[in-house]
C-alpha positions as CSV (number, residue, x, y, z in Angstrom):
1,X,43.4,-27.4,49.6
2,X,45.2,-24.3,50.0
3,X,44.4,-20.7,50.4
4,X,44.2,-19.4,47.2
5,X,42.2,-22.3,46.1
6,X,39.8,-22.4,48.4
7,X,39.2,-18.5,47.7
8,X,38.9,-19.4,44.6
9,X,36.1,-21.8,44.7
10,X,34.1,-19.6,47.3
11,X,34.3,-16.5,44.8
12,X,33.2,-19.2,41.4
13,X,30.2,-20.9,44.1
14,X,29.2,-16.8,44.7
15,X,29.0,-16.3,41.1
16,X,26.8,-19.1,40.6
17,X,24.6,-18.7,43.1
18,X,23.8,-15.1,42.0
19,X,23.3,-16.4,38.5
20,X,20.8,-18.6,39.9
21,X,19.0,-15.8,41.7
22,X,19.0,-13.7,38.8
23,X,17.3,-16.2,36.9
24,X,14.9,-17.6,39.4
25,X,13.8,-13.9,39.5
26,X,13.7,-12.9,36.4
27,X,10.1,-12.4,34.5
28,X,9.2,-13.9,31.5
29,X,9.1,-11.7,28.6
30,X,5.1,-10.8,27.9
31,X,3.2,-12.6,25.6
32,X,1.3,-10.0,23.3
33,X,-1.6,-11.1,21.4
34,X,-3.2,-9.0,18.2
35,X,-6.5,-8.0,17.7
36,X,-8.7,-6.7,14.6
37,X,-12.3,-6.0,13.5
38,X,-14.5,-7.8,11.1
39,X,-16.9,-6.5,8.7
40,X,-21.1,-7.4,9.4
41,X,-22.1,-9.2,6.5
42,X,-25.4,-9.9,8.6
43,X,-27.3,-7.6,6.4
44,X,-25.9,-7.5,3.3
45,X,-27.9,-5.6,0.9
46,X,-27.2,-7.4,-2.8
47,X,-29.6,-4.6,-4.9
48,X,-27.4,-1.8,-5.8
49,X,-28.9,1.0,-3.1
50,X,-26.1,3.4,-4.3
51,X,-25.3,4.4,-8.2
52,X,-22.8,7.1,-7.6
53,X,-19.4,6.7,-5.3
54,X,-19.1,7.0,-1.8
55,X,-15.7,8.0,-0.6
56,X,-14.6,7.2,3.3
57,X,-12.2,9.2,5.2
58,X,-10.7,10.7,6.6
59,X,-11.0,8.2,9.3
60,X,-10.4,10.6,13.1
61,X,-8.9,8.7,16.2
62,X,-8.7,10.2,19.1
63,X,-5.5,9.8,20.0
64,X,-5.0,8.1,23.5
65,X,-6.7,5.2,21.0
66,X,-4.2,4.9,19.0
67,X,-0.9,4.4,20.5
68,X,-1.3,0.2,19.6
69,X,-2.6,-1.4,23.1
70,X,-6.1,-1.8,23.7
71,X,-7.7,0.2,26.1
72,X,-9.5,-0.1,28.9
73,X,-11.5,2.5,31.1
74,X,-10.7,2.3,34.7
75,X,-13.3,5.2,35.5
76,X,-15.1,7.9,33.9
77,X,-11.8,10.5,34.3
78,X,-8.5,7.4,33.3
79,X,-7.8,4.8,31.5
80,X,-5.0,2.1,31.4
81,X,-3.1,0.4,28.0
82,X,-3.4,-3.1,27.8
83,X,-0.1,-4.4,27.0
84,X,-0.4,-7.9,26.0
85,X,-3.3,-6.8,23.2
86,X,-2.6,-4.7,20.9
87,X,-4.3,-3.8,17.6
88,X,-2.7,-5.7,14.5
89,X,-1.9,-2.4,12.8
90,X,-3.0,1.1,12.9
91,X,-6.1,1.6,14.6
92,X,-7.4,4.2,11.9
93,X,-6.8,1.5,8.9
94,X,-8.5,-1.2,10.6
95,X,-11.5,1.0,11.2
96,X,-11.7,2.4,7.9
97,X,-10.9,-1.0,6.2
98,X,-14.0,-2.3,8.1
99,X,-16.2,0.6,7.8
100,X,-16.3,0.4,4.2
101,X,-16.3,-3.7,3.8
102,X,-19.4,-2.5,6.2
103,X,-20.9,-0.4,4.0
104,X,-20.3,-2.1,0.9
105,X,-22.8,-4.9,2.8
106,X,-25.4,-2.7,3.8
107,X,-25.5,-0.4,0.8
108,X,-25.2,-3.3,-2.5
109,X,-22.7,-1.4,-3.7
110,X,-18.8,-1.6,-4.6
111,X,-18.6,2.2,-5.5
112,X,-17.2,2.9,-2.4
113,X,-13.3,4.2,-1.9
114,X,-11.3,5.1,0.5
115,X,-10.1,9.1,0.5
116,X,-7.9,10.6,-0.7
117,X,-6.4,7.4,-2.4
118,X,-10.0,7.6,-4.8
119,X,-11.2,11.1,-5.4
120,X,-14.8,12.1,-7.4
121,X,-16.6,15.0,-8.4
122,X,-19.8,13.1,-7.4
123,X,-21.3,11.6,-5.1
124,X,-20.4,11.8,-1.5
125,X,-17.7,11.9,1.0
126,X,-18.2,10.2,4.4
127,X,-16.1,11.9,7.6
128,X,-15.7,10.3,11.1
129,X,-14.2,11.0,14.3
130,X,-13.7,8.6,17.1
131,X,-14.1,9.7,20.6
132,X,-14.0,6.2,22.6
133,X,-13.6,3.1,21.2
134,X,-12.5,0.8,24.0
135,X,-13.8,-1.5,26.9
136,X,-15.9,0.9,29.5
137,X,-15.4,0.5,33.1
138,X,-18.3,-2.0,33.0
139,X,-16.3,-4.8,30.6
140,X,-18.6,-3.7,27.7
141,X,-17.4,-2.2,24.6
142,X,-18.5,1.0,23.6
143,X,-17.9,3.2,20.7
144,X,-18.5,7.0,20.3
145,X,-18.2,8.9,17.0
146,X,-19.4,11.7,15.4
147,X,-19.5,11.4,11.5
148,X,-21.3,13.5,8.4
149,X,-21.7,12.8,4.7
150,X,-20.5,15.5,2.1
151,X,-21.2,16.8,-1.4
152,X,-18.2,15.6,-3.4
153,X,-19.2,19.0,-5.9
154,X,-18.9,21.0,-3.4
155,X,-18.0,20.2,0.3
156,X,-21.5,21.0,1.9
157,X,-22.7,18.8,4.7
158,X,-25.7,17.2,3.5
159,X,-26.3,14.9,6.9
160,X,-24.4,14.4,10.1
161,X,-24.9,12.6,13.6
162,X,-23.3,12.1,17.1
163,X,-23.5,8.7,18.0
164,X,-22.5,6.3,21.0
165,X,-22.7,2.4,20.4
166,X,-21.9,-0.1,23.3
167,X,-22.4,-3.8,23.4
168,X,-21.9,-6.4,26.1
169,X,-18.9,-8.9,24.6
170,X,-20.0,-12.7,25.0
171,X,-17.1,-14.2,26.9
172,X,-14.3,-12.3,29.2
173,X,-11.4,-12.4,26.3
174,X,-10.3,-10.3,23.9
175,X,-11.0,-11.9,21.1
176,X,-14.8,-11.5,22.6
177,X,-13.8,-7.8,23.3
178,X,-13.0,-7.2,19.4
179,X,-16.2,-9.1,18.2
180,X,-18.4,-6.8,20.6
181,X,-16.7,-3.5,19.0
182,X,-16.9,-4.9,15.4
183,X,-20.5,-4.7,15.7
184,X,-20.7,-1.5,17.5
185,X,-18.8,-0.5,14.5
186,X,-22.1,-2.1,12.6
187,X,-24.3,-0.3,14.4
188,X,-22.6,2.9,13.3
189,X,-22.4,1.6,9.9
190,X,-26.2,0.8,10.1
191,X,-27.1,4.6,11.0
192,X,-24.9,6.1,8.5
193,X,-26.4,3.8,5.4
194,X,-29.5,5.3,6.8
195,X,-28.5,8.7,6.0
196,X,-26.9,8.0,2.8
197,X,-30.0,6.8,1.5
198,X,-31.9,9.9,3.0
199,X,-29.8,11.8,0.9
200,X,-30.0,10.0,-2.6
201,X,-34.1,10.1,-2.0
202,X,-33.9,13.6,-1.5
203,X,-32.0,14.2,-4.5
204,X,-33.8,11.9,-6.7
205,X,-36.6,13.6,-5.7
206,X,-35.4,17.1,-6.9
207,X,-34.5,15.6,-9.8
208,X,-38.4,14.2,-10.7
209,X,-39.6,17.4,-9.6
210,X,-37.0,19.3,-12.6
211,X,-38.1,17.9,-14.7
């Protein structure tokens, strides 16, 4: 063999042998997976509790929420993304999808819209903002929100709250993780059919006493 070939096959047996490091050390590409809610049809209310519409939104994230990965509190004062779950979509849809189907459920009723795409000179207009709505530091989810129902005739606040919701997810997925902060979102559904239908007993009663 002479010089120039033997300089030849040490430079090709270099190449390859890099390429093999390279691969050998090379990570393989993440694997995401995608989460969403589901509505609680648990307590599903089938007499009409609500003859006038309800309208939903607009729907508040806060916004280290909503950047697509889950999140997940390392301590009271930070928080990490979790980059292999995300939420399948925006954050804000999927909470206002579910917080309607929810309400729907509890209330009997299909009157209920989602604002501004619906818009009414009656009945009421539901508002909620989203603080926290992750895993805590503990593995449990938690939810914090603060929400109040409207006059659609003229804007007043008729009922509001300040809410936090947590629940302890039954296994140490994701999927369990998403389950455990559907039915904190429930919960919050729950508290604010309670309210709507302080507000239409109030106003019924108003109305006997007119007339």
């Amino acid at each position: 063999m002479n010089r120039n070939n033997f300089i030849k096959n040490c430079l090709l047996a270099a190449v390859i042998f890099t390429s093999l490091c390279i691969s050998s050390c090379a990570k393989a590409p993440l694997t995401v997976e995608y989460h969403t809610l589901s509505a609680d049809a648990s307590h599903s209310n089938k007499a009409a509790e609500v003859t006038s519409p309800l309208l939903i939104g607009p729907i508040r994230v806060n916004s280290f929420l909503v950047q697509g990965p889950i999140v997940k509190q390392r301590s009271l004062h930070s928080a990490y993304l979790l980059e292999q779950h995300h939420w399948a979509g925006n954050l804000d849809e999927i909470l206002s999808q579910t917080l309607t189907q929810n309400l729907i459920f509890e209330l009997g009723s299909e009157k209920i819209y989602s604002y501004p795409d619906a818009s009414s000179n009656m009945g009421l207009r539901l508002a909620v903002s989203f603080s926290h709505f992750e895993e805590d530091n503990d593995g449990n989810a938690i939810l914090q929100a603060r929400w109040k129902l409207l006059s659609n005739a003229d804007q007043s606040v008729l009922s509001s709250g300040s809410t936090i919701k947590t629940r302890s997810p039954d296994g140490s997925d994701y999927d369990a993780l998403a389950k455990a902060l559907s039915l904190c979102l429930a919960d919050l559904s729950r508290e604010i059919a309670t309210g709507v239908r302080q507000i239409q007993s109030t106003l019924q009663s108003r109305q006997e006493t007119q007339k």
